[in-house]
Each structure stands twice: as C-alpha cells, then as structure tokens.
C-alpha positions as CSV (number, residue, x, y, z in Angstrom):
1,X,0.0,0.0,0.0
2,X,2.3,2.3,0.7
3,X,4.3,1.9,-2.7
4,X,0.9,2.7,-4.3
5,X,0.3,5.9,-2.2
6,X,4.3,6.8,-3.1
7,X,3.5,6.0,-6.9
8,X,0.5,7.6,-7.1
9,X,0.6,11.0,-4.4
10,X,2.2,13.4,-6.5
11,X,-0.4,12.7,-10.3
12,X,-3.3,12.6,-7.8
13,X,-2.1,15.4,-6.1
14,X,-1.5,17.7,-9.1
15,X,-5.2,17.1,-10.5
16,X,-6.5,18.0,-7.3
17,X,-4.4,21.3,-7.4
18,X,-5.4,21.8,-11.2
19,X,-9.4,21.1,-10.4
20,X,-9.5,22.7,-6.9
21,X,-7.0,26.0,-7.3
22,X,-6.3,25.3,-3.8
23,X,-2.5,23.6,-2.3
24,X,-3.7,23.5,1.2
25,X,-7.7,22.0,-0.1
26,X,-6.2,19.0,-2.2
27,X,-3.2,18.1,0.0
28,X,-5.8,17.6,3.3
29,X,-8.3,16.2,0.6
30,X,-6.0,13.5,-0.5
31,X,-4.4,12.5,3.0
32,X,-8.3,12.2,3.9
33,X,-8.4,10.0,1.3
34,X,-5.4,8.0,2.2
35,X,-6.4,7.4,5.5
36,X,-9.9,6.3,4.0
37,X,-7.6,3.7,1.9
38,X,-5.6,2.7,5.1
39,X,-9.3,1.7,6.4
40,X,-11.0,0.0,3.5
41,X,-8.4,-2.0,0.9
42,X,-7.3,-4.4,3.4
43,X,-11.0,-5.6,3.6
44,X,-12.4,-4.7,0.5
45,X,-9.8,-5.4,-1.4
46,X,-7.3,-3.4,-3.8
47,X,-9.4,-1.4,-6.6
48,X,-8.5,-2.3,-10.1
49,X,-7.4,1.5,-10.5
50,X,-6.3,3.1,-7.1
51,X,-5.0,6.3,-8.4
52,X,-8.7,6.5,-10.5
53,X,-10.3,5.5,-6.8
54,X,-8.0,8.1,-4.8
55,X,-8.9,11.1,-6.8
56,X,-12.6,10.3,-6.9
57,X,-12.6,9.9,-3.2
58,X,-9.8,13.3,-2.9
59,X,-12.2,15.1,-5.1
60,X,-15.5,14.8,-2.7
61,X,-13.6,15.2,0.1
62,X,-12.6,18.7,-1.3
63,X,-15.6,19.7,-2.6
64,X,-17.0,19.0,1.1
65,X,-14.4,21.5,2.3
66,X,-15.1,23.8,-0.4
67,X,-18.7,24.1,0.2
68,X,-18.3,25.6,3.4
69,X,-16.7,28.7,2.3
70,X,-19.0,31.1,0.2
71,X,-15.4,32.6,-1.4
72,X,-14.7,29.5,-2.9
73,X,-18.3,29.1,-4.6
74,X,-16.1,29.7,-8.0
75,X,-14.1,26.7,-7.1
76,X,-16.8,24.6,-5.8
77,X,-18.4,25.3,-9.7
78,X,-15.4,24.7,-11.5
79,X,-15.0,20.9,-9.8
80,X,-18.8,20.4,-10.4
81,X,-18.6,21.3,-13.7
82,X,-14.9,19.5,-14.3
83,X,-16.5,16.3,-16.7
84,X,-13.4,14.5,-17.1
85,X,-12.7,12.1,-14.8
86,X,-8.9,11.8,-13.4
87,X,-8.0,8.6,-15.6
88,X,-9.0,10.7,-18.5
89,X,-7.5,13.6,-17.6
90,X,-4.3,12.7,-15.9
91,X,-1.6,10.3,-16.8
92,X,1.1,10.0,-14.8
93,X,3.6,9.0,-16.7
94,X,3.5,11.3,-19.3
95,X,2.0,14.2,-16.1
96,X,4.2,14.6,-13.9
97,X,6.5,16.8,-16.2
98,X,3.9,19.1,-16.9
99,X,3.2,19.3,-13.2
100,X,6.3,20.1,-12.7
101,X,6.2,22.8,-15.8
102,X,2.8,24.2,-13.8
103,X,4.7,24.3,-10.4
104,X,7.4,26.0,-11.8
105,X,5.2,29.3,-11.7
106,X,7.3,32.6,-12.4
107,X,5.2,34.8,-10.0
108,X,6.9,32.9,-7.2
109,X,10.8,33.4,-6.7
110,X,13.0,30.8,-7.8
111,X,14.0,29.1,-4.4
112,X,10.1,29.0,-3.5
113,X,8.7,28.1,-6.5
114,X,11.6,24.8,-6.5
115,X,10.6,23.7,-3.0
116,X,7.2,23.9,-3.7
117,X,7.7,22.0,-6.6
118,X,9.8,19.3,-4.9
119,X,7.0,19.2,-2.2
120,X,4.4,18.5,-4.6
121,X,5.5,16.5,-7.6
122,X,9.3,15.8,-6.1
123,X,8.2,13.3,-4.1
124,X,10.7,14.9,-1.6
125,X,9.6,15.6,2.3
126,X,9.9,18.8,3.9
127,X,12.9,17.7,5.7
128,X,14.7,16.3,2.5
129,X,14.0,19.5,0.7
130,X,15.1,22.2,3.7
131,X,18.5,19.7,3.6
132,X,18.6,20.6,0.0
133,X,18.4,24.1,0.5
134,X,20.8,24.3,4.1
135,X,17.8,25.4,5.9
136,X,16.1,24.7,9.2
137,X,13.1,22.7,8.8
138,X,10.4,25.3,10.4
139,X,11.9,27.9,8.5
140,X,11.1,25.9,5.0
141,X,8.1,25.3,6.2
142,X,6.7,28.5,6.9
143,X,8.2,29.6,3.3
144,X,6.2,27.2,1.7
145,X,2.9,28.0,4.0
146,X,3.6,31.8,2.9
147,X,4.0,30.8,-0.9
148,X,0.6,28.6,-0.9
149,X,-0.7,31.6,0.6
150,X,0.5,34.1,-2.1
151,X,-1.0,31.5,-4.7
152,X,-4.2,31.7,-3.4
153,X,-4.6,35.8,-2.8
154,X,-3.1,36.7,-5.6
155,X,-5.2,34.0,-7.3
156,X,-1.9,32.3,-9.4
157,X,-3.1,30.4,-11.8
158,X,-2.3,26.6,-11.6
159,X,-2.8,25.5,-15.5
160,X,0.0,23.9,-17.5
161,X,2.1,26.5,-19.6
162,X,1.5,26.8,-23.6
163,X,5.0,25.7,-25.3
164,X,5.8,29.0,-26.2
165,X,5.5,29.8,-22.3
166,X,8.1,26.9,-21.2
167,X,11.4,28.5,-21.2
168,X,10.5,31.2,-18.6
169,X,10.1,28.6,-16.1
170,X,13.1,26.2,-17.0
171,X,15.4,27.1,-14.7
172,X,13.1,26.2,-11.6
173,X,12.1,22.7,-13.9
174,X,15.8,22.3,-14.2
175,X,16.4,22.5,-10.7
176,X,13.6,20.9,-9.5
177,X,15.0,17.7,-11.7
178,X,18.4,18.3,-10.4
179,X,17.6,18.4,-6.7
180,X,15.4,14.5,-7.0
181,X,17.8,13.4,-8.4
182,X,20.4,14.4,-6.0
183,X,18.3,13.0,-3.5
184,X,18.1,9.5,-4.6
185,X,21.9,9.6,-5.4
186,X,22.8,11.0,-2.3
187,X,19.6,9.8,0.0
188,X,20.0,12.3,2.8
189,X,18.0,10.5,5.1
190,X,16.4,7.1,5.9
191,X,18.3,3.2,6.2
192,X,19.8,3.4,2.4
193,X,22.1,5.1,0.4
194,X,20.7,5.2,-2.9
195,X,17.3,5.9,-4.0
196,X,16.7,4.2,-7.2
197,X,13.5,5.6,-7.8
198,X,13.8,8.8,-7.7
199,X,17.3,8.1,-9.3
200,X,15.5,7.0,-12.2
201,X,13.0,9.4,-12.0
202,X,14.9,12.0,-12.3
203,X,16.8,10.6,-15.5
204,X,12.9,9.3,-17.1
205,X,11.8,13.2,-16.5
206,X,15.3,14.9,-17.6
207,X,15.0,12.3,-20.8
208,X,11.6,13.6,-21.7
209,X,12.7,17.1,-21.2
210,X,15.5,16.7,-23.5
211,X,13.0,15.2,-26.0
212,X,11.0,18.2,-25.4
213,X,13.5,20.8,-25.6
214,X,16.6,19.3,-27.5
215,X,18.0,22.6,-28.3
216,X,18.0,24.3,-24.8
217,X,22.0,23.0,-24.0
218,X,21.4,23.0,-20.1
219,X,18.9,20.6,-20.8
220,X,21.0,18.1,-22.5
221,X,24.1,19.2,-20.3
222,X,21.6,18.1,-16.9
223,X,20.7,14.8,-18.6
224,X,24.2,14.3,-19.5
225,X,25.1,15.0,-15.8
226,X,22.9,12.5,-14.8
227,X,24.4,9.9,-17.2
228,X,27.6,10.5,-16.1
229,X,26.8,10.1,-12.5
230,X,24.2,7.6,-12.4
231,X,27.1,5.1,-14.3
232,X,28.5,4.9,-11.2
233,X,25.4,4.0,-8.7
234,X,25.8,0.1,-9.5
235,X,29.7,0.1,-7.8
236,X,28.9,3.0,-5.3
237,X,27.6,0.6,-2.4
238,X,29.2,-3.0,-1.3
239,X,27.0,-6.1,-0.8
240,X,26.1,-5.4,2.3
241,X,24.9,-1.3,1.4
242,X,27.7,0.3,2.7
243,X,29.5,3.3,0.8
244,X,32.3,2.6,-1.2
245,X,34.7,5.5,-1.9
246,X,35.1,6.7,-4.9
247,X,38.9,6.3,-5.2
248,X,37.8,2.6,-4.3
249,X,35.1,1.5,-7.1
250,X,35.6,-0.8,-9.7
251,X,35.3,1.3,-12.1
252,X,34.8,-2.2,-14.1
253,X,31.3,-2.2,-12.4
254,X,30.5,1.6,-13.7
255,X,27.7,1.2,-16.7
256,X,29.6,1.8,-19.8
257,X,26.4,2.5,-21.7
258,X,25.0,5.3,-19.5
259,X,28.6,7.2,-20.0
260,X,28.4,7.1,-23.2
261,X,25.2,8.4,-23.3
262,X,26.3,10.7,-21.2
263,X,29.5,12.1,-23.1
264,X,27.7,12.1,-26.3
265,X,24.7,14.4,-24.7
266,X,27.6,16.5,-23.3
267,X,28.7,16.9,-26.9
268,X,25.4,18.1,-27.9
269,X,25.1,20.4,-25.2
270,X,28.3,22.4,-26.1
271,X,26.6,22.9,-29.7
272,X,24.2,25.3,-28.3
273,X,25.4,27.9,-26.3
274,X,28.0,29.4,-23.4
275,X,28.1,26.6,-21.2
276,X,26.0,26.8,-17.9
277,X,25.9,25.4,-14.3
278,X,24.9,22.4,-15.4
279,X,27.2,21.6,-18.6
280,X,30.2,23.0,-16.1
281,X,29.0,19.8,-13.7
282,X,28.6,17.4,-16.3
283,X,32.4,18.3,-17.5
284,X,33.2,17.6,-14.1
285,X,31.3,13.7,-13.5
286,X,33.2,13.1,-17.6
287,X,36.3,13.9,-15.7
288,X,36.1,10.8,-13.5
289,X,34.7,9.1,-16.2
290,X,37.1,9.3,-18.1
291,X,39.8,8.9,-16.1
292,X,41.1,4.7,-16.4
293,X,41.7,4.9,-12.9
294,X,41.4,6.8,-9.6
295,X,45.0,7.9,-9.8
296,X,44.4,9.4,-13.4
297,X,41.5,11.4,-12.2
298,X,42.7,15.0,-13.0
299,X,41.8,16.7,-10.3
300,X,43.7,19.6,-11.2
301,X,40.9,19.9,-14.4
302,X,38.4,19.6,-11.9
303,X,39.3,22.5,-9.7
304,X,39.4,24.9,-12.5
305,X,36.3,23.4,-13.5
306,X,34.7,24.1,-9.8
307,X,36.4,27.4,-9.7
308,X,34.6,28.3,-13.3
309,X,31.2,27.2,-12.0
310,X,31.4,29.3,-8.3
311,X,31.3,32.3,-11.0
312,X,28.3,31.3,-12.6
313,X,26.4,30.2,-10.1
314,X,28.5,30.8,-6.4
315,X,27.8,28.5,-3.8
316,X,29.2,27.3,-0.4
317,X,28.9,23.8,-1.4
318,X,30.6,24.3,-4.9
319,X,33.0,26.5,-2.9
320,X,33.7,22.9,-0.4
321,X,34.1,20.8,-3.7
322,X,36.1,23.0,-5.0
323,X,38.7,22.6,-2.1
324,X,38.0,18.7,-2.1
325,X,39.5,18.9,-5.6
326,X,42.2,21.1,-4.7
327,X,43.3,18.8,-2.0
328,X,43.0,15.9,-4.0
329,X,45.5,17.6,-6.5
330,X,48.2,19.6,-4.8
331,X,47.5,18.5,-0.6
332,X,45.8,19.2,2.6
333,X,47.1,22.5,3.5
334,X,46.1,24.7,1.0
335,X,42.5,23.1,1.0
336,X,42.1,23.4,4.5
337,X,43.2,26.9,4.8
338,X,40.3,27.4,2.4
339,X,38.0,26.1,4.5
340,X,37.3,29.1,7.0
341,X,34.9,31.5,5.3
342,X,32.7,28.5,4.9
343,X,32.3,27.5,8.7
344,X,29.4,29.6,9.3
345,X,27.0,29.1,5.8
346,X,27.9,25.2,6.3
347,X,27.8,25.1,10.1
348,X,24.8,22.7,9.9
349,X,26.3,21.0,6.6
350,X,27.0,17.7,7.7
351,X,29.5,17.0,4.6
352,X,31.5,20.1,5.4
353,X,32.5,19.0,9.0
354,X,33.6,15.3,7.6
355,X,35.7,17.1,4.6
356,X,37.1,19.0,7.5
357,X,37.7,16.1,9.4
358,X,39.6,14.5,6.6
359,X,41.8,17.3,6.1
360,X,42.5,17.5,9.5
361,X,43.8,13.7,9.1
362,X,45.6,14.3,6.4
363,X,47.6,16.8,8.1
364,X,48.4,14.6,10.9
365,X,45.9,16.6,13.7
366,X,44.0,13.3,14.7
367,X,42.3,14.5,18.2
368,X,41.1,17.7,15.9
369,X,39.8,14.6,13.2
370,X,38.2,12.8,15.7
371,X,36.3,16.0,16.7
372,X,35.3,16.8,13.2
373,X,34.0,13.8,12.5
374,X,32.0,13.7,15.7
375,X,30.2,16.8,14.6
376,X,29.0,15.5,11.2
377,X,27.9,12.2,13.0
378,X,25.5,14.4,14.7
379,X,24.4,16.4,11.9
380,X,23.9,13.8,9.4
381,X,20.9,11.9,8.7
382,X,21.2,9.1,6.7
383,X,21.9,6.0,8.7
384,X,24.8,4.5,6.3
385,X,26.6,7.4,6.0
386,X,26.6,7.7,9.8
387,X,28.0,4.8,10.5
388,X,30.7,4.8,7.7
389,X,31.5,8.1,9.3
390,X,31.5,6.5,12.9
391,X,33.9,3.8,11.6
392,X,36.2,6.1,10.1
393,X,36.8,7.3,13.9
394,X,37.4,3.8,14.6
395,X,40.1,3.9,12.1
396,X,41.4,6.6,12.9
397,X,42.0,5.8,17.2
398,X,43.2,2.6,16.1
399,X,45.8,3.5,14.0
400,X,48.4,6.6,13.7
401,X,48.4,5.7,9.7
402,X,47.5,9.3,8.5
403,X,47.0,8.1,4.9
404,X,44.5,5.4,5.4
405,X,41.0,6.4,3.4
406,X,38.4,7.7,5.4
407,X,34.6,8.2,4.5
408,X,35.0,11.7,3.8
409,X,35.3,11.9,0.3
410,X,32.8,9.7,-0.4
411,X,31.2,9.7,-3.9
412,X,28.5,12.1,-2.9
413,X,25.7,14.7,-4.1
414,X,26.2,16.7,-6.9
C-alpha cells in the first residue's frame, strides 16, 4: 500500500491542485483519502485503479471543504462542472513533467517556486527539501505556508504552460530535476544510500525534457550529468549497502552505456550555447569518467572546473568541492586553509565538518579529526553514512596511519 500511495501522491495530487486551485484544499483532501484507503483495501480489497479511486474519493472530500466557504463558490463550480474524470485527464507518466512545468510558476521566486515544486510533484519531504536548501526545517516550512498563501490571494493560476511559455520557467524545472535526483543519489536521510526511484525518476523526467526541448543546452548538459553520475550507482555501495569511496570502485562495475550516453549528450550540449551550471558539472562527472583509474583522475581539471562554476552560479557547497579537488590535487594544506569562510553558511552542513575532518587527518591533527568527525555524525541523517562516518573514527583511534582512506570523500551529491 504504501508503494501505491508513493507512486500515485504526487499525479493525484496535481489534478487536485489543477481542479481545486487550492495547495492546502487537495493536500488535506488527498491524505483524507489515504487514510480512507488505510481503512477500506485491506477488507475490501485493492481497486482495479487506485490512483482512479484516490482522486474520486480526494475530489468529494474537497468539494465537502469547499462548500463551506462562500469565497470558494467559483471553485466549488469549477469541480462540479470538471467532466473529465482523473484517468481521463491525468496520466502519470507522461504528467508529472507538466506538473512540474505548472509548479514551476514565475510569479513565485525561484527558491520557492523549486521547494514547492519538490514538495508537490518531487516526491521529496519537507525535511529532505530544507537539507537541500541548508535550511532549518520550520523555516522551509513556513516559506512554503507563505507561498501557498500568495498563490491563493493573488489567485496564481495553476494550468500547465502553452510551449511558447516553457522556457520562462526552465530554470526552476531544471532545478527541480536536479535536486530529486540528487536525492536519490545522495539519499539524505532514511536506512539506504541510494534511492533508485527517484534516481531513475529524475533521469525518465530529464530524458523527456530533453526530448521536449533538444536545443535548450542545459537541458542536455543536466541529462548528461545525470548519465555520467548515475554510471556509477551500481559500484557505489558493497553487498552489504555500505558506501564505497570513490577512489575505491571498480570502475569495471561503472555502466559503460550510461557514459556514453552521457558524453555524447555532453557533446550536444556544447553545440548550443555558453556553457551553464549544469554543462560546467557534467564536465566535471566526464572527468572521473574518463579517467582509467582513480590515480588518473585529473583533479587539477576539476578545480578549474569548480572554480569556473562558483562564477556562474556561487555557492558554499561548490565553494567545499572545489577545495575537495584542490586537495585531491596539490594536498591538505592549501585546502584546509580554504575552508574558514565556509564554517558559518555550512555550520549545519554535515559533509563540510567530515571534509574538514579529513583534512584534518591528512595533516596529521588526529584528536582535531576525531572532533570533526564527531560533529557531522550528529548532523547527518542518513543511517549509512553515519556509521561509515563512525567507523572512520574507529580507524582513525586505532591506527596513527595518516594516509589510510576515510569516508570523507565519499562519492557524494552533486
């Protein structure tokens, strides 16, 4: 059941949103009609369409709430008078793009209108998404409260953009894709690593877009940077789930297919235009690649790369990768010195404090390590990476080896 309810939320959700005109009425609609599932399938039985049985039972739980409120008599008419019924006017499949093309809304600013997005069609928590953004919980929450309540008193409309309409909301569709994927590469919560499904998502949306739109080059250069990393998801994880470096993968195990894919869409993508944020990421995943071996990994390549992308789109985290290739490729010290004007934007960063811990080991400080590490045990959230992080403490009390591996610079997000 609650596969269904994860395959089927975000389509159901979106008709309700397109019918209603109302976030808040068809979210508390549809979990009214979850819980009505909960009750009855077990003893009635699965329906032959549960999505179809959902919205029907979504839809009259919002038109009850509706009803009550004389402002929303336009509403109540529009879903009375809606004659198509949500298998006829909602695939999934083929939907959930143009959801996300609807979300995407240029009245909202591009932060809000993303989250939003990932909230509604992402198939991303709150949690996961104010992660994303390096934000507190309640404080992404009451962004998104303020943005559903912008939609409805400014009355946005929720309708899916005519094609000559699409490219002013691209860059939130773009990020939207970017972010779910990043998610299920780099699951940032829960008992797993990876999240295949939204992994492959991610790749069946950014695939479609690219279909879509095979002339906007960030398009092809995301799909390409999701080639390029995805080829390495089947060696990322041992047997038993645990992380395996990246230095340590058999790169025998990485999908040969999907990087080519990948390099040739990366090809395409430099046709088109200046290269963006995305193209300038997708050069950095054909780096490793490329490269026969982790030793022949130019990570001297990838720092300019990083250093070209913090001027087109400047980040803290691009700033942290940026040193991780720089230490990589010429040594702890100058990375580490780096690291101090990004204490305070990645305090709560749970990456930043183990980068910093490895540095720290590299340059011989264990008791600081140790520390370090400590600190991004407590801030992370995802159950493998904690305790890869707990045994690289372990490690590192056990033995005065300063150049043993660590989980540090694990293959991680984007």
């Amino acid at each position: 059941m609650d596969e269904i309810f994860r395959d089927h939320y975000a389509g159901v959700l979106a008709w309700l949103i397109r019918v209603t005109g109302d976030f808040g009425v068809a979210e508390e609609a549809l979990q009214e009609a979850c819980m009505v599932a909960v009750r009855q399938w077990p003893r009635d039985g699965l329906p032959n369409n549960p999505a179809g049985w959902l919205a029907v039972v979504a839809r009259n739980r919002a038109l009850d709430a509706i009803r009550g409120d004389r402002s929303r008599a336009a509403r109540e008419q529009a879903v009375n008078s809606s004659s198509k019924s949500y298998s006829d006017d909602f695939e999934i499949e083929d939907e959930r793009l143009r959801l996300i093309f609807t979300c995407c809304h240029p009245a909202l600013s591009l932060d809000i209108r993303v989250a939003l997005t990932l909230r509604t069609a992402g198939g991303l928590s709150t949690p996961d998404i104010a992660r994303a953004f390096l934000v507190p919980e309640a404080t992404l929450a009451q962004r998104l409260v303020r943005a559903k309540r912008k939609i409805r008193a400014a009355r946005i409309p929720y309708e899916v953009p005519t094609p000559d309409r699409l490219a002013e909301r691209l860059d939130g569709v773009l990020a939207v894709l970017y972010l779910i994927f990043n998610e299920g590469y780099a699951a940032s919560s829960g008992s797993t690593l990876v999240r295949s499904d939204l992994c492959d998502e991610a790749l069946r949306l950014t695939r479609m877009l690219s279909t879509l739109m095979p002339a906007e080059s960030e398009v092809r250069a995301l799909f390409a940077l999701m080639l390029l990393t995805n080829s390495r998801r089947p060696a990322r994880v041992d047997e038993h789930g645990e992380p395996i470096l990246l230095g340590d993968q058999d790169r025998g195990g990485w999908d040969e297919t999907a990087i080519r894919l990948g390099l040739a869409e990366l090809d395409q993508a430099a046709r088109h235009a200046e290269p963006g944020r995305y193209f300038i990421q997708a050069a950095i995943a054909a780096e490793h690649a490329l490269a026969v071996d982790a030793e022949a990994t130019n990570w001297a390549r990838i720092a300019r790369l990083y250093r070209t992308l913090m001027r087109i789109a400047p980040s803290p985290v691009i700033e942290l990768n940026r040193l991780v290739a720089i230490a990589m490729a010429e040594g702890p010290e100058l990375a580490y010195a780096g690291l101090a004007p990004l204490a305070e934007p990645l305090e709560h960063y749970a990456y930043f404090h183990a980068t910093r811990a490895e540095l720290l080991r590299r340059l011989g400080q264990r008791a600081e390590a140790i520390d370090a590490f400590s600190r991004a045990i407590e801030l992370e959230q995802n159950e493998v990476q904690r305790a890869s992080l707990q045994r690289a403490i372990t490690a590192l009390r056990a033995s005065a080896d300063t150049d043993a591996p660590t989980a540090a610079f694990h293959d991680v997000r984007l």
